[in-house]
C-alpha positions in Angstrom: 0.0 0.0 0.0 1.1 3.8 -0.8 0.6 6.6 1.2 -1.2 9.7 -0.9 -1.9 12.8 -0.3 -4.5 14.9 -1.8 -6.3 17.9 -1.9 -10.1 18.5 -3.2 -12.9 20.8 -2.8 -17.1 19.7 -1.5 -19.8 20.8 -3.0 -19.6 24.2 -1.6 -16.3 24.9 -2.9 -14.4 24.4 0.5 -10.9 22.8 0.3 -10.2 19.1 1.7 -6.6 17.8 2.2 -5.9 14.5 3.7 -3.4 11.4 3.3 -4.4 8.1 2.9 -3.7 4.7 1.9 -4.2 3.4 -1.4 -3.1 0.3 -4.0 -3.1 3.4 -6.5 -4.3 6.5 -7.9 -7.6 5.6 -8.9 -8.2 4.0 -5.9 -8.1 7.3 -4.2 -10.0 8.9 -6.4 -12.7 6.6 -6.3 -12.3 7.4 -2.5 -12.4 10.9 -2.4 -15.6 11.3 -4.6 -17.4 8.6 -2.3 -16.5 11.4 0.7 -19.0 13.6 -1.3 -15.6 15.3 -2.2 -14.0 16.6 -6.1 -10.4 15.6 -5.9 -8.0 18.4 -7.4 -4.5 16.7 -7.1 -3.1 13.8 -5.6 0.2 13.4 -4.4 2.3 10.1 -3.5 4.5 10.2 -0.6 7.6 8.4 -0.8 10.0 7.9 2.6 12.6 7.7 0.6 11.8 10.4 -1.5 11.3 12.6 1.0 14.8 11.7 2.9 16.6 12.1 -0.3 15.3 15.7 -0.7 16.3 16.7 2.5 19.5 15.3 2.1 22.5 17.4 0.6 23.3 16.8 -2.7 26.4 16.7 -4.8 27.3 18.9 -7.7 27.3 16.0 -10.4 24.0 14.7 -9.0 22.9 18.4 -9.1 23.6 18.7 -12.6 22.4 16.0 -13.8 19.0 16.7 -12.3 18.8 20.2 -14.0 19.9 18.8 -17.2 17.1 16.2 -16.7 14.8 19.2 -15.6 15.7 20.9 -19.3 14.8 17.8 -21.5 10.8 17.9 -21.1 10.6 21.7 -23.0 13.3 19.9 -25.9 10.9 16.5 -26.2 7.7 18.9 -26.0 8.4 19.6 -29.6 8.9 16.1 -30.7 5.7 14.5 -32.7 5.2 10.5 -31.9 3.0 8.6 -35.0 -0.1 7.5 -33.4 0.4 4.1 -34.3 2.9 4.1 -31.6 1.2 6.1 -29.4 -2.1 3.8 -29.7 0.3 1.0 -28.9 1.7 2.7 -26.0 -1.8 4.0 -24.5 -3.2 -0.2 -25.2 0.0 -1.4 -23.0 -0.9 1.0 -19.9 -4.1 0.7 -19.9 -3.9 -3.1 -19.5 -1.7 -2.8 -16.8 -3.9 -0.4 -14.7 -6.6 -2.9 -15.6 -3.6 -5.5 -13.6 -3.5 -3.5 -10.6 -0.2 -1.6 -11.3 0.4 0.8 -10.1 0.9 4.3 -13.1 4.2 5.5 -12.1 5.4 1.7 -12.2 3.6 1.0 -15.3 5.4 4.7 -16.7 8.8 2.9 -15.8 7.9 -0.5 -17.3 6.8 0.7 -20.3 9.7 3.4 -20.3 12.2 0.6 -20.2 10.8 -1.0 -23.1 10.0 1.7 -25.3 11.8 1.3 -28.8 10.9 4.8 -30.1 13.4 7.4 -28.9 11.0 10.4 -29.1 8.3 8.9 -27.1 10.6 6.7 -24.5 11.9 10.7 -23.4 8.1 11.4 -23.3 7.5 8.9 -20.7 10.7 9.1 -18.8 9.5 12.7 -18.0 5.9 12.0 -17.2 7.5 9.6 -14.6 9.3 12.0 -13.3 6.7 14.6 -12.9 4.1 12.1 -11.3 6.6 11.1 -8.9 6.8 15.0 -7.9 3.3 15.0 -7.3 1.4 16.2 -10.7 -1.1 14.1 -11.9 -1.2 11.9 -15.1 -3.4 14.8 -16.6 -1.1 17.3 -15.6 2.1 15.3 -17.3 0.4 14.9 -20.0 -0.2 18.6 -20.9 3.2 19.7 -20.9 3.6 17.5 -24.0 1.0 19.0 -26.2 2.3 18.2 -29.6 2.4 14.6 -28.5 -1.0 14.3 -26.6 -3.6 16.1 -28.3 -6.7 18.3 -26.4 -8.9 14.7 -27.2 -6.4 12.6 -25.4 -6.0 15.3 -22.6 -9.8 15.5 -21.9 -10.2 11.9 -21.9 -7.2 11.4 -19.4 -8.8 14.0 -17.1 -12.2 12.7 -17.0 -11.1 8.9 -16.6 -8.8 10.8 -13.2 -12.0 12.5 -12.2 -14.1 9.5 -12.3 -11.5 7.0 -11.1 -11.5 5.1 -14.0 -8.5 6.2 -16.0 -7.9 2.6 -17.6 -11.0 2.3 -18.9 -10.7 5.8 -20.5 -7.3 5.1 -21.2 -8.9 1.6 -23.5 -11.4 3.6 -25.1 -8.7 5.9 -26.5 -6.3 3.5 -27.9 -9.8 2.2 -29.2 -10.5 5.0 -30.9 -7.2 5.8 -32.0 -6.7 2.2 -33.6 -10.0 2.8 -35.5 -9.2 6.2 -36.9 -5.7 4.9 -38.0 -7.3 2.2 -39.6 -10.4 4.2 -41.6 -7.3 6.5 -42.1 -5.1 3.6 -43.9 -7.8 2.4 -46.0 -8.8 6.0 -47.6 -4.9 6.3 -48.3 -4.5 2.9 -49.8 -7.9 3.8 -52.0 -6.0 7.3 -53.2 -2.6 5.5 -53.9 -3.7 3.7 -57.3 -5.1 6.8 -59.0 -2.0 8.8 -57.9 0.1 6.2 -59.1 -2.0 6.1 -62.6 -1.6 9.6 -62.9 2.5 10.0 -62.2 2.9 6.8 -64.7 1.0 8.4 -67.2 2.5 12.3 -66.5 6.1 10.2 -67.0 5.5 8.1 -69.8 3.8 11.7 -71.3 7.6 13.4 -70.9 9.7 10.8 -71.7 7.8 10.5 -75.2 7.9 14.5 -75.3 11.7 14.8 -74.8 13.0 11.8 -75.9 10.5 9.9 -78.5 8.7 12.7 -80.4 12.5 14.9 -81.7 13.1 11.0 -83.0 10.1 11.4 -85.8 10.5 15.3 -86.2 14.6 14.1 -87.8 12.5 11.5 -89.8 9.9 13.5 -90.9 12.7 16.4 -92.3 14.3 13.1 -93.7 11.5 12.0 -95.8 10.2 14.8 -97.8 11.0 18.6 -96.4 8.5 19.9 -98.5 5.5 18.2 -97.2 3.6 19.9 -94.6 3.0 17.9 -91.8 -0.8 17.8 -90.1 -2.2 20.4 -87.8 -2.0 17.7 -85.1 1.4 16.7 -85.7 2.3 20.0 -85.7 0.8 21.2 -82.3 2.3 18.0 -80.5 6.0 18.7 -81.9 5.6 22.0 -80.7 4.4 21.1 -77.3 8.1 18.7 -77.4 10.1 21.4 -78.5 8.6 24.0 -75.6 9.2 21.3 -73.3 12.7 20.3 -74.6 14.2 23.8 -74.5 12.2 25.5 -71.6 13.2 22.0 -69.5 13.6 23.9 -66.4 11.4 26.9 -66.5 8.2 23.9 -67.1 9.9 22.8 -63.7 10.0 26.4 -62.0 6.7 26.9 -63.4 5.1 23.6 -62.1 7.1 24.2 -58.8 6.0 27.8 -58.3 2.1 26.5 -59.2 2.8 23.9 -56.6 4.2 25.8 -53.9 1.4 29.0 -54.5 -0.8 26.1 -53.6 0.4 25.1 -50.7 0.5 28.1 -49.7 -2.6 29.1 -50.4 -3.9 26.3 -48.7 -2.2 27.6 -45.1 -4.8 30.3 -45.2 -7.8 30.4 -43.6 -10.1 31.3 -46.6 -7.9 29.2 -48.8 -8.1 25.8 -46.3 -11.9 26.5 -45.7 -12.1 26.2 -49.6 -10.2 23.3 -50.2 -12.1 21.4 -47.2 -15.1 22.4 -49.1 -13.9 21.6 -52.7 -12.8 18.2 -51.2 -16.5 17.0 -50.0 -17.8 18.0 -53.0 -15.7 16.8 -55.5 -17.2 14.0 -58.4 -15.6 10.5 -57.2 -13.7 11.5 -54.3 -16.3 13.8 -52.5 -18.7 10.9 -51.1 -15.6 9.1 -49.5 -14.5 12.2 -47.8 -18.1 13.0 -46.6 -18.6 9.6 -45.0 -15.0 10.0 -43.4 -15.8 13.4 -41.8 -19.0 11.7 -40.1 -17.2 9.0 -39.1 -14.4 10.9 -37.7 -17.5 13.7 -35.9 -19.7 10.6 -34.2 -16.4 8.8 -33.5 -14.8 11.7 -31.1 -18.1 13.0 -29.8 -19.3 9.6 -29.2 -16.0 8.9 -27.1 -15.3 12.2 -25.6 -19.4 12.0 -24.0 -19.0 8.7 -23.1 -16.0 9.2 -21.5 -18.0 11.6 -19.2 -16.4 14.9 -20.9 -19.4 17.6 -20.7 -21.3 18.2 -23.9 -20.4 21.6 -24.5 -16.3 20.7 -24.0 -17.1 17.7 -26.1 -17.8 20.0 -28.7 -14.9 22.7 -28.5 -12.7 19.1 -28.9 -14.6 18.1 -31.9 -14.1 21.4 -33.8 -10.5 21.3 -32.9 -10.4 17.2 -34.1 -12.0 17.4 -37.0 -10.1 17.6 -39.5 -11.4 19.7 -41.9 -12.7 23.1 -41.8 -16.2 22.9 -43.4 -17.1 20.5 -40.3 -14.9 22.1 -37.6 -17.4 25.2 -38.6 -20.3 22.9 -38.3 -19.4 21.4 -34.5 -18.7 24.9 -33.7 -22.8 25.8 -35.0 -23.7 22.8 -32.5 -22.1 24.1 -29.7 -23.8 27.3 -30.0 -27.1 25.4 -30.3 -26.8 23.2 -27.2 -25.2 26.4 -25.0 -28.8 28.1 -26.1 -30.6 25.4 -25.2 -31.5 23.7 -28.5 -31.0 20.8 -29.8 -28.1 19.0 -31.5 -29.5 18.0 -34.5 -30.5 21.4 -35.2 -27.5 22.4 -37.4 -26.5 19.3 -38.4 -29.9 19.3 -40.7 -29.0 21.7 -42.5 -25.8 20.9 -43.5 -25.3 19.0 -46.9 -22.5 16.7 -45.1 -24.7 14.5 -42.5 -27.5 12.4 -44.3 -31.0 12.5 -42.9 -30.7 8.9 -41.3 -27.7 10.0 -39.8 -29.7 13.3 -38.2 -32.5 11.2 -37.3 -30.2 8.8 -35.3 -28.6 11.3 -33.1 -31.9 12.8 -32.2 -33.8 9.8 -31.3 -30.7 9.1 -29.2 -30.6 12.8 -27.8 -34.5 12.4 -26.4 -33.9 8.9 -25.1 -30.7 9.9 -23.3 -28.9 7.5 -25.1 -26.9 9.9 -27.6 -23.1 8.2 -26.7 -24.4 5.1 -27.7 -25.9 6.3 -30.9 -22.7 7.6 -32.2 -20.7 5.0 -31.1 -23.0 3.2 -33.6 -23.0 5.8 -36.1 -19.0 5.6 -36.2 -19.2 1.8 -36.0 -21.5 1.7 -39.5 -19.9 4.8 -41.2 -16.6 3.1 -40.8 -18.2 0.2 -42.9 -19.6 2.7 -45.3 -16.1 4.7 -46.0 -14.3 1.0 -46.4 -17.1 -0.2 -49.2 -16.8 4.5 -50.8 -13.1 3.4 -50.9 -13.6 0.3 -52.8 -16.3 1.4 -55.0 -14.4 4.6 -55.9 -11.1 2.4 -56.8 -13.2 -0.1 -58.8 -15.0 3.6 -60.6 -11.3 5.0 -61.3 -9.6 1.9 -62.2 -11.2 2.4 -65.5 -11.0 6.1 -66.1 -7.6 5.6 -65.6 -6.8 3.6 -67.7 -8.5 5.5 -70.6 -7.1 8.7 -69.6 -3.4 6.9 -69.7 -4.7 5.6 -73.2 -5.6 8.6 -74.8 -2.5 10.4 -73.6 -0.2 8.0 -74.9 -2.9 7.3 -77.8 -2.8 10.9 -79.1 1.2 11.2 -79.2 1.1 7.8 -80.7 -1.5 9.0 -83.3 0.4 12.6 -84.2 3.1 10.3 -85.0 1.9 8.4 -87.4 -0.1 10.9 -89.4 2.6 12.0 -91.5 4.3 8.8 -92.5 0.2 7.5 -93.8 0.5 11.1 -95.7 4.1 10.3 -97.1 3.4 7.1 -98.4 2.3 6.7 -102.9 -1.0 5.4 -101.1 -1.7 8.6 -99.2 -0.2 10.8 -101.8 -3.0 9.3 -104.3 -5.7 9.5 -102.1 -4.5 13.1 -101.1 -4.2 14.7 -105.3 -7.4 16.0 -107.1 
């Protein structure tokens, strides 16, 4: 047993400190809120932390604890993927769900961390909890690391003294969204990879292929004139030929312009828009914003996050502007008293059975498990979008490719039909 000591407020807002015994943190909290009391922070007291503070200490030992003090604001900056951060959030909650302790289960899974960047991460959340912060606490000095969804969760499993199952339902719903996530890319791969095959094979005729039959052409009759075609394609190779690296500036310039453009706020809000409306791609990217919407409300309110937080954490999760707007039109409604669904009709993103869903589950009080549901069968409907928009492009693809190389193909052989005694024949009065 470990000796804590905490602080916390009643119902009337006076404080509470105390010390107790405890197998862990959670175990306290569930204490403290059975007192009728809100805990605040929690402490654990160490004997032989508490001796070794009081005790001198010497100048290496000194300076190695400040240099240790330093490397939490240099690994604040550091980005983990979230497939190793899913992994990492799985392995602690399954050991709070064992009965170990956090700050042993930050040490065990410290030791066996392979990822550099997020093994400094925990090896100064340890440290921290030991000095009394709470896992909460810790994990807001990292915010690149754990995003405002993962925060919120984290405090309201601490609050409610159930931080492992909180801790569960976030590496479940970041194993879910990196999964919808990899199936949308793998879907967007093939036609990318068409159109880059296709945008090669187009230059290497251009500059390589094409000068070949404008030296056969001049060789077999200069006086002919070649066809309009013929023409317009040879001078699309010689503009590409000798203007090599101002087609690269250019493309590079229109490229960068976009990026750019994209940074900005009216520029990003028009993308996000152009992207859910767009001919093939647009219902894949619609389904995937309501998936992504029900997914982190559904979570953050069953999590016991307040509605209206829930919200603020859904704009900033979304993902995409156009619906980062939208959760921000629902907040407004439920902090005036209305309803959910009310914007959410209106919008052109979230079908009707979708609106009707959430507000059958609003008036039955059942509106977490309704968009767990709702994120459950929309992440089904973006896997069978991402199939049926491959099995739609596969084709198109493959004509566009065709008629690219067709045409060059074509322009080619125009003149050489014209130069022949057959085509010369059919071509006199």
């Amino acid at each position: 047993m470990t000796t804590y000591s905490y602080s916390a407020v009643d119902v009337q807002g006076k404080p509470a400190r105390g010390t107790m015994q405890a197998a862990g943190q959670s175990t306290v909290i569930l204490r403290i809120k059975e007192m009728g009391l809100f805990p605040l922070k929690i402490r654990e007291q160490s004997p032989r932390l508490s001796m070794t503070r009081r005790l001198p200490q010497p100048a290496g030992r000194m300076a190695s604890k400040s240099q240790a003090a330093t490397r939490p604001g240099a690994v604040r900056a550091a980005r983990v993927k979230p497939k190793v951060l899913a992994i990492f959030t799985r392995q602690l909650a399954t050991l709070l769900e064992a009965g170990v302790p956090l700050l042993r289960g930050l040490r065990l899974l410290h030791e066996q961390e392979e990822s550099r960047r997020l093994k400094a991460v925990i090896g100064a959340m340890a440290v921290d909890i030991e000095g009394g912060d709470s896992f909460s606490e810790a994990l807001a000095r990292f915010p690149r690391v754990f995003n405002p969804l993962y925060l919120n969760l984290a405090k309201a499993g601490e609050i409610s003294g159930s931080l492992e199952l909180a801790l569960r339902r976030l590496a479940d719903f970041m194993e879910k969204s990196g999964r919808i996530k990899g199936r949308v890319k793998a879907g967007l791969f093939y036609p990318a990879a068409v159109m880059t095959v296709a945008l090669g094979v187009m230059a290497l005729m251009l500059v390589f292929i094409v000068p070949r039959f404008k030296e056969i052409f001049g060789q077999l009759s200069p006086d002919h004139s070649l066809p309009g075609f013929t023409l317009f394609v040879l001078g699309i190779s010689d503009m590409v030929r000798h203007n090599f690296l101002i087609v690269l500036a250019g493309l590079a310039a229109v490229w960068s312009a976009g990026v750019l453009a994209i940074k900005t706020r009216a520029g990003r809000g028009a993308f996000d828009l152009a992207k859910l409306h767009l001919p093939v791609l647009g219902p894949v990217f619609r389904k995937l914003a309501v998936a992504r919407f029900t997914r982190t409300f559904g979570t953050l309110v069953t999590s016991g996050v307040p509605i209206l937080q829930a919200l603020t954490i859904v704009k900033e999760a979304a993902g995409n502007v156009v619906v980062g707007r939208l959760a921000e039109r629902v907040r407004e409604s439920v902090e005036q008293g209305e309803s959910v669904t009310g914007p959410l009709r209106g919008s052109a993103i979230f079908p009707p059975m979708v609106v009707g869903m959430i507000d059958v589950g609003e008036e039955t009080g059942a509106l977490p498990e309704m968009l767990n549901r709702i994120a459950d069968n929309y992440d089904e409907e973006v896997d069978n979008a991402v199939q049926s928009m491959t099995s739609l492009l596969e084709p198109i693809m493959i004509v566009f490719l065709g008629v690219v190389v067709g045409s060059i193909v074509v322009a080619m052989f125009l003149p050489i039909i014209r130069f022949t005694p057959e085509g010369d024949q059919g071509a006199s009065p």
